[in-house]
N, C-alpha and C positions, 0 to 999 in steps of 0.2 A: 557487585551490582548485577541484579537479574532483570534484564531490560522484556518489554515485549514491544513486538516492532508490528506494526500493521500498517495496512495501504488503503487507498483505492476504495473506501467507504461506498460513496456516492449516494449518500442520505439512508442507507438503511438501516436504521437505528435498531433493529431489532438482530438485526446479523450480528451489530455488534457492541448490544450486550449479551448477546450469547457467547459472544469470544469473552466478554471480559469477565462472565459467569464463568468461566471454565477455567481461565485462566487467571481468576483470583481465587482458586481453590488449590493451582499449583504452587501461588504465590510470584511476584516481580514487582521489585522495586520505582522501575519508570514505564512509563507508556510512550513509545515516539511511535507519528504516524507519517508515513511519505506521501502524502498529498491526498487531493480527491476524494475532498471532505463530503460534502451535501449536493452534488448534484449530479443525475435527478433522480433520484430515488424519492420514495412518499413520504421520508420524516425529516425533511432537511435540521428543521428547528431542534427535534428534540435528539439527533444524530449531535448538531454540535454543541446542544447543552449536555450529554452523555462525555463527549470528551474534557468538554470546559470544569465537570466536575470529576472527572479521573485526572485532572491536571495535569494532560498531554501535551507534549511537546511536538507541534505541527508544522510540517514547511510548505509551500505551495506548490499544489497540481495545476494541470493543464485546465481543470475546470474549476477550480478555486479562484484563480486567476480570469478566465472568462464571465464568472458570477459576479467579481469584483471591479472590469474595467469593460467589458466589451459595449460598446454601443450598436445594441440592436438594430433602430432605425433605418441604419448603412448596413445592415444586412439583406442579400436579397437572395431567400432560400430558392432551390433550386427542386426541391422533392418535397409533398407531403411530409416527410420524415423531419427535414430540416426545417421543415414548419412548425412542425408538432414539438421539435429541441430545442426552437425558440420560444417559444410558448409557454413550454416550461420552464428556463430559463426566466420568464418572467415571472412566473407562479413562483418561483423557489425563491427569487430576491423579496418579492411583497411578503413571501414567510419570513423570510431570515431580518429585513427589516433595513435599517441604513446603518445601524453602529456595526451588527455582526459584518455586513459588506464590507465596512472601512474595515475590520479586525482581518478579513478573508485577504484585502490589498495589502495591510502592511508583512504579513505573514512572509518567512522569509523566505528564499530557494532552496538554502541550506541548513544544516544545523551541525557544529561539529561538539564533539563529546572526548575527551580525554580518555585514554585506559588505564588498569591498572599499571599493563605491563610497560608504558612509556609509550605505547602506539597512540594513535587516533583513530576514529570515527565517523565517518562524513553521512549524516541522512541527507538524503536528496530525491523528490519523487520521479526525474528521470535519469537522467546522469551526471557526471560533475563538471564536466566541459559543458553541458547543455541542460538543464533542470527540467527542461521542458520535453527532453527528447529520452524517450525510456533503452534500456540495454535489457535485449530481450534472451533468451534461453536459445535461441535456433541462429546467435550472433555466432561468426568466426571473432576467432583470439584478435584478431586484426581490425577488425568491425569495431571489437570490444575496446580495444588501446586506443583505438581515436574518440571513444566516447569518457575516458577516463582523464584525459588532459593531463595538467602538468603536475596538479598537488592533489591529487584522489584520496590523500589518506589513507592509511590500514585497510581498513575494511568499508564500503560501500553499504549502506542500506538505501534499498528504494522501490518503488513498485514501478508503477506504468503499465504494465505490458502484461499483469494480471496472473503470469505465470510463476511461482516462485520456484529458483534455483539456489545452488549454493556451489561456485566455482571462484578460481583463483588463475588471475591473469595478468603476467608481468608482476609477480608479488603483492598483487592487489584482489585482496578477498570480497567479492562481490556478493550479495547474499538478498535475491530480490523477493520480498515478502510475500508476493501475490495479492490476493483481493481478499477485503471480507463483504462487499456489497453484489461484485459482479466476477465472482471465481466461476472460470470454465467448469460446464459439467466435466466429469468424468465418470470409469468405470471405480466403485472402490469396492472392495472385498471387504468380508463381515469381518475381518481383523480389524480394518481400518476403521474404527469406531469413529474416534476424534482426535488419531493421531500418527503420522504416515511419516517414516522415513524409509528412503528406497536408497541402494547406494549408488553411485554412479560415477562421473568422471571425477578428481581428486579436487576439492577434498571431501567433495561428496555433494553429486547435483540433488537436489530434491525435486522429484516429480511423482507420476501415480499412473498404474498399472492403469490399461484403456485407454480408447480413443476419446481427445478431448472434442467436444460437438458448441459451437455458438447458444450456446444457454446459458442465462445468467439469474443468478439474485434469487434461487430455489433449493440449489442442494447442498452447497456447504460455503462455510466461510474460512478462510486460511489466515494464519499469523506465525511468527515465529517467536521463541524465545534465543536470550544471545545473552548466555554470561562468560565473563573470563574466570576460568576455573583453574586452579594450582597453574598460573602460565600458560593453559591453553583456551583458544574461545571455542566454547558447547556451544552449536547449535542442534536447536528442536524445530520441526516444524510443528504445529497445531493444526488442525482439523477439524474443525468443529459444525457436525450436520446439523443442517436448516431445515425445519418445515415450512410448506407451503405459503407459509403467512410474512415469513422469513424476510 
């Protein structure tokens, strides 16, 4: 089974059908996404009819879950910003409608997936003691183990935190996707066309040459692929550059 694992959408439907254009050309069996489906980005609707017909397997984000239960009204923003996130907030549920809302609440925290080799699987968009609470790339090993709780399973996929890594702690291989709606800029060199592995700490973090800068949803979108290969798990990350419209 050759899985593709993405995150962290947040309605850009165009970021990602560029991942799944790319990435149905390498070919993979399933689609799981870790959360932070449609909001707020500009195409909530047609971001989760893109998934609904690649017949993705989705759990719930920190904004999925807000889109689906938060009562505005009792909110009382504190910034234009937070005005402007409610607002939208509104706009994005009048697109998506009340059935997708009810599909966005029952969606689960987790998802767990069998391997071949006898292991398991756990998607979770932020961690497995905490669904809600992401495991970021800049965590100590210690940080890391109290976010992993008591049955983390084999391997971890999740996003959150936007950055994808690929590290192992406490026997537990963490592998966090990154973003395809709102991936930090970075510096990427003309090799890195639409596909980056850098090595790093064991069994090999995934990041990218340059400083990452607070810009989002313009210059690429991230995904990984995860198959178990003769006994071992291949991981790929994907990369795939976005234009402006992106």
């Amino acid at each position: 089974m050759r899985l593709l694992c993405v995150s962290d959408i947040h309605g850009h439907a165009d970021a990602l059908a560029a991942v799944l254009a790319t990435a149905e050309r390498r070919g993979y069996t399933q689609l799981l996404v870790a959360g932070d489906l449609c909001f707020p980005g500009p195409k909530p609707l047609e971001t989760w009819r893109r998934l609904t017909q690649a017949k993705a397997v989705c759990v719930q984000g920190v904004s999925d879950r807000a889109l689906a239960t938060l009562d505005i009204d009792k909110v009382r923003p504190r910034s234009q910003h937070e005005r402007a996130r409610l607002d939208r907030l509104a706009e994005t549920r009048t697109e998506l409608g009340e059935l997708i809302l009810a599909r966005l609440a029952r969606l689960a925290p987790t998802f767990r997936l069998p391997l071949e080799d006898g292991g398991e699987l756990v998607l979770v968009h932020g961690s497995p003691a905490d669904p809600m609470e992401p495991i970021s790339h800049d965590m100590t090993d210690e940080e890391v183990l109290s976010l992993l709780g008591d049955d983390p399973a084999d391997v971890v996929i999740c996003g959150g935190s936007h950055v994808p890594f690929d590290r192992m702690v406490g026997g537990v291989r963490i592998i966090n996707v990154g973003s395809v709606g709102e991936a930090p800029c970075s510096v990427l060199s003309g090799a890195a066309a639409d596909r980056v592995r850098v090595a790093g700490r064991a069994p090999g973090e995934l990041s990218r040459g340059g400083s990452i800068a607070a810009s989002y949803g313009a210059g690429h979108a991230d995904a990984t692929f995860i198959e178990l290969r003769a006994g071992e798990l291949q991981v790929e990350q994907l990369v795939v550059p976005l234009g402006r419209a992106a």
